[in-house]
Each structure stands twice: as structure tokens, then as C-alpha cells.
C-alpha positions in Angstrom: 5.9 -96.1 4.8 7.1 -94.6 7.9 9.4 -91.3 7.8 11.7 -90.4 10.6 13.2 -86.9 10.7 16.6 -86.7 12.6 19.6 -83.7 13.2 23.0 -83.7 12.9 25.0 -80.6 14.4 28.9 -80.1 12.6 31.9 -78.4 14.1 30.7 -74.5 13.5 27.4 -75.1 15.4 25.2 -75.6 13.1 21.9 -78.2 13.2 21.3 -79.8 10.4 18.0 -82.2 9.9 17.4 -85.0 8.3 14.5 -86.5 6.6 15.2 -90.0 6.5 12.5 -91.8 4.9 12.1 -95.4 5.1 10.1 -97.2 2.6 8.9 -100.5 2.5 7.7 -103.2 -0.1 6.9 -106.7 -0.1 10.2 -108.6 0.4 12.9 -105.2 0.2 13.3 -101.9 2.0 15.3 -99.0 1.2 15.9 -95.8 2.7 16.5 -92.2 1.3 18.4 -88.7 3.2 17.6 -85.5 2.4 19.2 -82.6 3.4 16.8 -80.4 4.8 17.7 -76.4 5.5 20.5 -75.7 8.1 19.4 -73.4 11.7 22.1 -71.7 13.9 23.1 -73.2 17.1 22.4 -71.6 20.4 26.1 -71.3 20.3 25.9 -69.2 17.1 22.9 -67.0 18.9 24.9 -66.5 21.8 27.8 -65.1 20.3 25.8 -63.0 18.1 24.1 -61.2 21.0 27.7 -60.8 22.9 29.1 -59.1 19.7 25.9 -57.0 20.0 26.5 -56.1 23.5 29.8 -55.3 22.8 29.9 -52.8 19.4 27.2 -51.0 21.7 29.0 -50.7 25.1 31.6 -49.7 22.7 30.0 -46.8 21.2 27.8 -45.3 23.9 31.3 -45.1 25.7 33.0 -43.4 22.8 30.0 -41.2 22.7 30.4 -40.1 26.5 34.2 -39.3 25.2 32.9 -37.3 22.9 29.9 -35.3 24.9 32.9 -34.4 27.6 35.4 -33.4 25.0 32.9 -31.1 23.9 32.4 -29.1 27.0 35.3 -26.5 25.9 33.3 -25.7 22.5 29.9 -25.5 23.7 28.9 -22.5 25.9 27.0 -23.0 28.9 28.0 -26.8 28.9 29.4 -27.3 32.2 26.6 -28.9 33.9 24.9 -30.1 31.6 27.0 -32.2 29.4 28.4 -34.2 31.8 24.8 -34.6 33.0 23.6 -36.2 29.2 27.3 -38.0 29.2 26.2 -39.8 32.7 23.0 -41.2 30.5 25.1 -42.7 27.7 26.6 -45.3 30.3 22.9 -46.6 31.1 22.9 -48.8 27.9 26.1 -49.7 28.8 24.7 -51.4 32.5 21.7 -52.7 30.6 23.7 -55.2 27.9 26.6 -55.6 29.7 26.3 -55.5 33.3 27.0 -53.0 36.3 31.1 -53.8 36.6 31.2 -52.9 32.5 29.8 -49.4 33.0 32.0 -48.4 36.1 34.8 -49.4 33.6 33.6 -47.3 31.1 32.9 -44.5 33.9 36.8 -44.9 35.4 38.2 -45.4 32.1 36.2 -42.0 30.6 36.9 -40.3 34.4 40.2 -40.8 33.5 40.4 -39.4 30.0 38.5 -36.7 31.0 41.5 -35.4 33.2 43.9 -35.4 30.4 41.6 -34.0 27.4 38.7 -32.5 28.4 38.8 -28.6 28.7 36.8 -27.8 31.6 38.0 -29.2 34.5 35.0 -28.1 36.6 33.0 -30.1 33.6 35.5 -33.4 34.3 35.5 -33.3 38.3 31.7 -33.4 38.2 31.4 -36.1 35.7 33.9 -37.6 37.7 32.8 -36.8 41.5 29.0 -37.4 40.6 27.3 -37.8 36.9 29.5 -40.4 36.0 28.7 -43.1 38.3 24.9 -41.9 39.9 22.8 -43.6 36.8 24.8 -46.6 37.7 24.1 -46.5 41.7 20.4 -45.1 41.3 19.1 -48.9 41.0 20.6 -49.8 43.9 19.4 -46.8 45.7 15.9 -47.6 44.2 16.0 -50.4 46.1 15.7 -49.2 49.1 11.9 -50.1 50.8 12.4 -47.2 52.9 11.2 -44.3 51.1 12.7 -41.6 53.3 15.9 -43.1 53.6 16.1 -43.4 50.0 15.1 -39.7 49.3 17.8 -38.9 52.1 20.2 -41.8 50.6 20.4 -39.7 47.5 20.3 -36.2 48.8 22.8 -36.9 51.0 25.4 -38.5 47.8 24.6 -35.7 45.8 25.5 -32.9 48.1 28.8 -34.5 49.6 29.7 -35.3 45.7 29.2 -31.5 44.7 31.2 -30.5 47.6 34.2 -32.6 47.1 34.1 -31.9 43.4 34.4 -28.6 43.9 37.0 -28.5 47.0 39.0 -30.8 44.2 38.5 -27.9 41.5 39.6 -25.3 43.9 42.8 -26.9 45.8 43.8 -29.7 43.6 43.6 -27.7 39.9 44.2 -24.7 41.5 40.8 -22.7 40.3 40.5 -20.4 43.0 38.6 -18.0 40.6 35.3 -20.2 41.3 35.0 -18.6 44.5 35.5 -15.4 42.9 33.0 -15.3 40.4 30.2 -16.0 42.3 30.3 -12.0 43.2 30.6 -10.0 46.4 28.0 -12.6 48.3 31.0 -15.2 48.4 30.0 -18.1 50.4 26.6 -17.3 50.5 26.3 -17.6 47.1 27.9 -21.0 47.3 24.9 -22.1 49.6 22.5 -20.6 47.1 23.8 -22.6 43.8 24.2 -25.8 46.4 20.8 -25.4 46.9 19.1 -24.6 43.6 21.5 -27.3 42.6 19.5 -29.7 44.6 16.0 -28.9 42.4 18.0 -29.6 39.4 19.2 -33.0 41.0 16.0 -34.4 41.7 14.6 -33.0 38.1 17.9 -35.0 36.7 16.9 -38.0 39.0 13.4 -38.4 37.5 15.2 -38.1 34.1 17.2 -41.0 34.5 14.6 -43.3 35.8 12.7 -42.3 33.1 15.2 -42.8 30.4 16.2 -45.9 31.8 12.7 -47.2 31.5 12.2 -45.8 27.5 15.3 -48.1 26.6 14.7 -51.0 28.2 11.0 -50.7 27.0 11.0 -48.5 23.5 14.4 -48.8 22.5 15.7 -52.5 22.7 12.3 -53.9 21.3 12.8 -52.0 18.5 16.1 -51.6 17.7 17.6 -54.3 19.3 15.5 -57.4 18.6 17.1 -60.7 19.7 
């Protein structure tokens, strides 16, 4: 007797084998099917991994919403909220792609003009936070090592400037200036510069985050 196993794929994508045996006896032969268990297409898989990608771009973005909505209940939250709302958009650029987070980072730049309570929270989401765990591969590509230490010292500082020359003549929050005391400008170029320390300590975060999803997170949570 010989046995021959075949597949048969139907219209949803699924694969279906076949054990067709053939027997044989002196002067006749018959054969018998069997249905053997059904497997999902690669079809099937792939769609299953887009819907996947999908709910979670979908909620890390409603959770970035949420972080920068939040900066008008939470004291002390200007910096650093839109700081940890600039991380939820790495798992967006790791399942779907670079173009899908600066979506998610002009769609949320956008709603954060409308809804979000501090404005100085929104422009620098907006001006910097939002987009720089979305650049900093490309910058980390850079074989140069100086120029890529001065690549992103250089974004950063223009970013902060223009976020805050938005915040003063564009919203009209002149009272920036003001708080900073009696040293004025000179205590403009003292926050510029302990916000670079905090920059560079919020540059190794990201790479460092980046690297616990891709190898912590998605091999446990998001087996394929």
C-alpha cells in the first residue's frame, strides 16, 4: 500500500490536507480521503499581525492623548509629561513604521493645541518630545560620533528656543520671562543649560527603552 498526503486551500485561506491512501489487492484498488486538521494561511497570519499592529498603534496614541491632557491636573508636569508622552510613540514606529508615528505625533501635536491646558506643556511636545524618539535612529546613524553628539545638541537647543519664542509671542505668555526672577535673561541661559544635562539623561532613556521593547517586551507580550 502506498499513501499519499495532499492539501487543498478554500476561499477563507485555509489549508486543508489530505491523506489519500491508496490500497492495493490482487486484481482491484481503491482509494480512501480523510480529512485531516485544518492550518491558517499565511494570509490568515498576516492579517492577524496587521490587526495586532494596529489596536496597539492605536492605544499607545490614545495614551499619549491622555499623558498630555493630563499636564493641567498634575503639578510639576510640564516637562516631564510630555517627555514620557514622546516614549509612547516608540511602539508606535516599531509595529507600524516611521510615517505611522509622525501621524500619531501631528495628529496628537494637533489636539494638544485645542485640549491640553498647558500650553508651554503642548509647544514642547510639539517643538521637540514629540517627534525626537522618532528622529533619534536616524541620528544614531550617524558614523561620525561628534557630529552626532553635535547633530543632537544642536536640534534640541534650537527646538527649546522656538518652543518657547512660540509660547511667548504666539500664545501671548509673556509671564515666562517674568517668573524666572530679577536675573531675567540670565536665567533663561541657566535653565537652557541645565536643560541640556536633562536632554542627554532623556536621550540615554530613549535608547534604552527602545531597546527593552523590542527585546523584553514584544517576545513576551507580543509573540507572533
Amino acid at each position: 500500500m502506498s499513501r499519499l498526503y495532499t492539501k487543498r486551500r478554500n476561499g477563507l485561506g485555509h489549508t486543508f490536507f489530505f491523506d489519500a491512501g491508496i490500497y492495493e489487492r490482487p486484481g482491484w484498488r481503491y482509494g480512501s480521503a480523510v480529512v485531516m486538521r485544518p492550518q491558517v494561511g499565511s494570509r490568515g497570519g498576516s492579517m492577524s499581525r496587521k490587526s495586532t499592529q494596529i489596536a496597539l498603534g492605536g492605544m499607545f496614541s490614545a495614551l499619549c492623548l491622555v499623558l498630555m491632557f493630563m499636564t493641567g491636573m498634575v503639578p510639576f508636569s510640564t516637562y516631564a509629561i510630555p517627555a514620557l508622552a514622546g516614549f509612547m510613540l516608540i511602539p508606535v514606529m516599531e509595529e507600524n513604521g516611521r510615517q505611522t508615528a509622525f501621524l500619531v505625533y501631528i495628529t496628537v501635536s494637533v489636539l494638544s493645541v485645542f485640549i491640553v491646558p498647558d500650553r508651554e506643556a503642548a509647544m514642547l511636545f510639539i517643538a521637540f518630545f514629540g517627534y525626537y524618539p522618532i528622529t533619534k535612529p536616524a541620528l544614531d546613524g550617524l558614523r561620525s560620533r561628534p557630529l552626532r553628539l553635535l547633530g543632537k545638541g544642536l536640534l534640541f537647543n534650537a527646538a527649546i528656543v522656538l518652543a518657547y519664542l512660540a509660547v511667548i509671542h504666539v500664545f501671548g505668555m509673556a509671564e515666562v520671562i517674568s517668573d524666572m526672577g530679577d536675573l531675567g535673561k540670565y536665567s533663561s541661559l541657566i535653565l537652557l543649560g541645565l536643560g541640556n544635562i536633562v536632554f542627554w539623561l532623556y536621550d540615554y532613556s530613549v535608547g534604552g527603552y527602545t531597546k527593552m521593547y523590542i527585546n523584553w517586551f514584544k517576545p513576551r507580550f507580543l509573540r507572533r
